[in-house]
KEMAR-602342 format. One record per atom (N, C-alpha, C, CB): residue in three letters; z, x, y. Coordinates in steps of 0.1 Angstrom, whole numbers, padded with zeros to 4 digits, always signed. Each point is the difference from the previous one (the first is absolute). Glycine has a CB too. Example, Ala and Ser with C-alpha at 12.3 -4.5 7.8 and 13.67 -1.06 7.14 Angstrom:
2
ALA+0078+0132-0057/ALA+0000-0009+0012/ALA+0000+0009+0012/ALA+0012-0019-0012/SER-0019+0015+0023/SER+0000+0009+0011/SER+0008-0008+0011/SER-0022+0012-0006/
//
This chain:
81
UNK+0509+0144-0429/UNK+0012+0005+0006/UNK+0001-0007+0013/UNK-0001+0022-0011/UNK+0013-0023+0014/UNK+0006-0011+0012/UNK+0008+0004+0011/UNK+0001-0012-0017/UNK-0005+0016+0027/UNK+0012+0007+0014/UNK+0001-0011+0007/UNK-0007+0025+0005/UNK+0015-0021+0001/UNK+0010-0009+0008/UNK-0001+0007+0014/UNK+0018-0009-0020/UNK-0024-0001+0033/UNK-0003+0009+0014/UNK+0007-0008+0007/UNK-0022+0009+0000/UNK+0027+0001+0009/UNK+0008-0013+0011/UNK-0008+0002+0011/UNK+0026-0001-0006/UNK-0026-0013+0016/UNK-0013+0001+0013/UNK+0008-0008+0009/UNK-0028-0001-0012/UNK+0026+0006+0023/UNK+0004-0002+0009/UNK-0004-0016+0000/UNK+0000+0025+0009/UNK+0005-0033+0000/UNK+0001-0017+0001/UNK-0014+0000+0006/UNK+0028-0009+0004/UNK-0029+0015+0008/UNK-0012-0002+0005/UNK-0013+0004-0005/UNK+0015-0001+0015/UNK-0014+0006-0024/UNK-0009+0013-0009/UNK-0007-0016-0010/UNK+0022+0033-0002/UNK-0005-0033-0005/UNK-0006-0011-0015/UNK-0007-0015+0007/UNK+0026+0008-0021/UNK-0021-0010+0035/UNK-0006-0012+0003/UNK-0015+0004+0008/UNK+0025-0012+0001/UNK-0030+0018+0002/UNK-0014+0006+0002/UNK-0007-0001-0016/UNK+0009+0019+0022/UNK-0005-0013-0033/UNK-0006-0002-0007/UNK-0002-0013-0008/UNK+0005+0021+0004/UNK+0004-0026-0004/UNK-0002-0012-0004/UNK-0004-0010+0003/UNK+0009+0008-0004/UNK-0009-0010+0017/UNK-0012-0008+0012/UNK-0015+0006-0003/UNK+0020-0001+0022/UNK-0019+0010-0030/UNK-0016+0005-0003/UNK-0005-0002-0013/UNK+0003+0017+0013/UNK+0014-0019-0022/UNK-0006+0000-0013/UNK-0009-0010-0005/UNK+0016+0010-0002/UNK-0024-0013-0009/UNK-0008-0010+0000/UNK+0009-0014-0013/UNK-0026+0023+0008/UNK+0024-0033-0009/UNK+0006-0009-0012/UNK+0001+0006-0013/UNK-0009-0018+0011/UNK-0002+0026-0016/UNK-0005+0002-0016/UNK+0001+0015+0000/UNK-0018-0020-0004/UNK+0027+0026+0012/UNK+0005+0012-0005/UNK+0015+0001+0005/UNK-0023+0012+0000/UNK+0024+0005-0009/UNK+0017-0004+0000/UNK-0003+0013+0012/UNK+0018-0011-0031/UNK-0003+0014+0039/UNK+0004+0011+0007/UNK-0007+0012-0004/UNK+0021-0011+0003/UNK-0018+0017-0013/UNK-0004+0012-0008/UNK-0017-0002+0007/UNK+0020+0000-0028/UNK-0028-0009+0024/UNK-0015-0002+0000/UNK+0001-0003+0020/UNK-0007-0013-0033/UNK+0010+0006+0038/UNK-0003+0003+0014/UNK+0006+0014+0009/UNK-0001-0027-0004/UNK+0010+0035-0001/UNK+0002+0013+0009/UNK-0013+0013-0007/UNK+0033-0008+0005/UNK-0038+0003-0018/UNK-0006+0004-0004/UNK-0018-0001+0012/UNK+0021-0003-0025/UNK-0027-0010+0024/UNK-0005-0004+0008/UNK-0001+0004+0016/UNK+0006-0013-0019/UNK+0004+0011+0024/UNK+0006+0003+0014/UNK+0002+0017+0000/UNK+0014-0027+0004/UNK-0017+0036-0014/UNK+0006+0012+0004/UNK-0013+0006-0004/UNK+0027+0000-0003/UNK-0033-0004-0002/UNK-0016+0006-0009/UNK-0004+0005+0009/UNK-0009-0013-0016/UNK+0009+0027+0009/UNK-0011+0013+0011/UNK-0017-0001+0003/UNK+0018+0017-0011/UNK-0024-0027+0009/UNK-0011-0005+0001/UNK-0004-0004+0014/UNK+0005-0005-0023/UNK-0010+0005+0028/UNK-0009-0004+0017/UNK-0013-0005-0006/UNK+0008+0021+0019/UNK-0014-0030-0007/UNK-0015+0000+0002/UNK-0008+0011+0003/UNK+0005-0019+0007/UNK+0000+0031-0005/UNK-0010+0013+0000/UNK+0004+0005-0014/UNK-0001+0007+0028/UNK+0004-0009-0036/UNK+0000+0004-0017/UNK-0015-0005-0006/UNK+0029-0006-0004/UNK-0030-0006+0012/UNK-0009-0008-0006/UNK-0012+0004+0009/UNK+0016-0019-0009/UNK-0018+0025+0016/UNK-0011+0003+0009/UNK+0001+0017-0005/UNK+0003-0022+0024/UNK+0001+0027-0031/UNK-0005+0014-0007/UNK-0008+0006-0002/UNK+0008-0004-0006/UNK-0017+0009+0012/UNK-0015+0000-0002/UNK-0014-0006+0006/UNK+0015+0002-0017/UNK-0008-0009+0022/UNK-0008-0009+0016/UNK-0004+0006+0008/UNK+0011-0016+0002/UNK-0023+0017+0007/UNK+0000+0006+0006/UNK+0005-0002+0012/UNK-0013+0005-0013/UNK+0019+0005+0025/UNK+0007-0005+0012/UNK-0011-0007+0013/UNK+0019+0021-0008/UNK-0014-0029+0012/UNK-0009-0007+0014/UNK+0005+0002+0013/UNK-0007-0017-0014/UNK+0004+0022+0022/UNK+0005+0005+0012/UNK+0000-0016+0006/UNK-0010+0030+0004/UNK+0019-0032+0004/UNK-0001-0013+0010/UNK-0016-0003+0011/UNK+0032+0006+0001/UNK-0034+0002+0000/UNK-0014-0002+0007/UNK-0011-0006-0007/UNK+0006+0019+0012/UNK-0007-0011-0028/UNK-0010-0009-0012/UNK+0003-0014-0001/UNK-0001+0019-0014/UNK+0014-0017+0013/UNK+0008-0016-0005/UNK-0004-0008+0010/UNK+0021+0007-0009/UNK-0020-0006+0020/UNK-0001-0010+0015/UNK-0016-0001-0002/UNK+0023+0010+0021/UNK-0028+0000-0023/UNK-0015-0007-0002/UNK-0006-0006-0012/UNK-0003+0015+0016/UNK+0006-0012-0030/UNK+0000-0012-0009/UNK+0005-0012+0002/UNK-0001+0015-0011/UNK+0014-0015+0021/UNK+0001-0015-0008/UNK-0012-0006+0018/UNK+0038-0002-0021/UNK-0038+0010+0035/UNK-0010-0010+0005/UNK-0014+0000-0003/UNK+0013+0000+0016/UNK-0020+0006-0025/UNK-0010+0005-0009/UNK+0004-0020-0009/UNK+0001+0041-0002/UNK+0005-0040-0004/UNK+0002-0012-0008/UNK+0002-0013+0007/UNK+0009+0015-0014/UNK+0002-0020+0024/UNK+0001-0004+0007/UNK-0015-0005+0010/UNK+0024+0012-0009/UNK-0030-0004+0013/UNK-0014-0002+0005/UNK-0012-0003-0011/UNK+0009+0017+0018/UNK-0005-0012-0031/UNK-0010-0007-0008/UNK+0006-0015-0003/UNK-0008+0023-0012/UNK+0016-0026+0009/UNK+0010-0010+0001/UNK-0005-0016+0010/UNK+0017+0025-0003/UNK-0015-0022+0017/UNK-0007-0004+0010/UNK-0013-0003+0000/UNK+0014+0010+0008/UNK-0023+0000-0012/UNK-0017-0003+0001/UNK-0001-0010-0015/UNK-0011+0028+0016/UNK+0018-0026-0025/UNK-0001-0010-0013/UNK+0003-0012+0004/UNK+0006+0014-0015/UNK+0002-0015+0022/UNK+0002-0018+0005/UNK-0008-0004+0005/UNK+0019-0001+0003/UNK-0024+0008+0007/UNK-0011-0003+0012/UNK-0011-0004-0008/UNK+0007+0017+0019/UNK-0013-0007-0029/UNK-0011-0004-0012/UNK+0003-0013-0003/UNK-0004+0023-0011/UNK+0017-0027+0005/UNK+0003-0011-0008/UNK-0003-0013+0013/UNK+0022+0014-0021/UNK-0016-0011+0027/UNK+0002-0009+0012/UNK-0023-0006+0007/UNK+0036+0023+0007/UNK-0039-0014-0007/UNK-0013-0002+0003/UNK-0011-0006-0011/UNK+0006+0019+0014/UNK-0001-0014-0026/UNK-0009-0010-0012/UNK+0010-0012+0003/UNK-0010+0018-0022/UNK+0021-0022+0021/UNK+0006-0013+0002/UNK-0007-0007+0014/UNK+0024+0009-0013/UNK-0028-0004+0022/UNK-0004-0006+0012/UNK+0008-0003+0011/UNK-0014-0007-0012/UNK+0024+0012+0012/UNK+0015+0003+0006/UNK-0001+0006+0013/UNK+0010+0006-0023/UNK-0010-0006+0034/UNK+0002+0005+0012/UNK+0013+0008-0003/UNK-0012-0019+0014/UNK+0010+0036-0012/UNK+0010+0015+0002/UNK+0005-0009+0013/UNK-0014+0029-0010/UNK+0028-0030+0013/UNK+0006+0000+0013/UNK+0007+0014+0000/UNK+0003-0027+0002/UNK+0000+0036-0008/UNK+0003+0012+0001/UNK-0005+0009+0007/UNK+0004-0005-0014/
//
């Protein structure tokens, strides 16, 4: 079955500046309207307060660092760091 929508000018040209080559209209408002998020997908994850976060990633970041330095010392490399 087939409806017929009328959109505002500024409406149809938003979408269509979005739409992609290899679909038609119908498939990009579809796309562009999908009730789906990145927290759909995080369902069941557990939550990380910003304070954990900030210290994993310099937890990593600092392992990160001392791995080069290792690499850097078997190579015979002077750390200017």
């Amino acid at each position: 079955m087939s409806h017929q929508v009328r959109l505002d000018d500024d409406v149809y040209e938003r979408i269509k500046s979005r739409k992609r080559s290899d679909e038609t209209f119908s498939e990009a408002i579809e796309r562009l309207t999908s009730e789906w998020t990145l927290l759909d997908f995080a369902d069941g994850a557990p939550v990380v307060d910003a304070e954990t976060h900030r210290d994993a990633l310099a937890q990593s970041e600092n392992q990160g660092i001392g791995d080069t330095r290792d690499r850097l010392e078997r190579m015979d490399v002077e750390d200017e760091g």
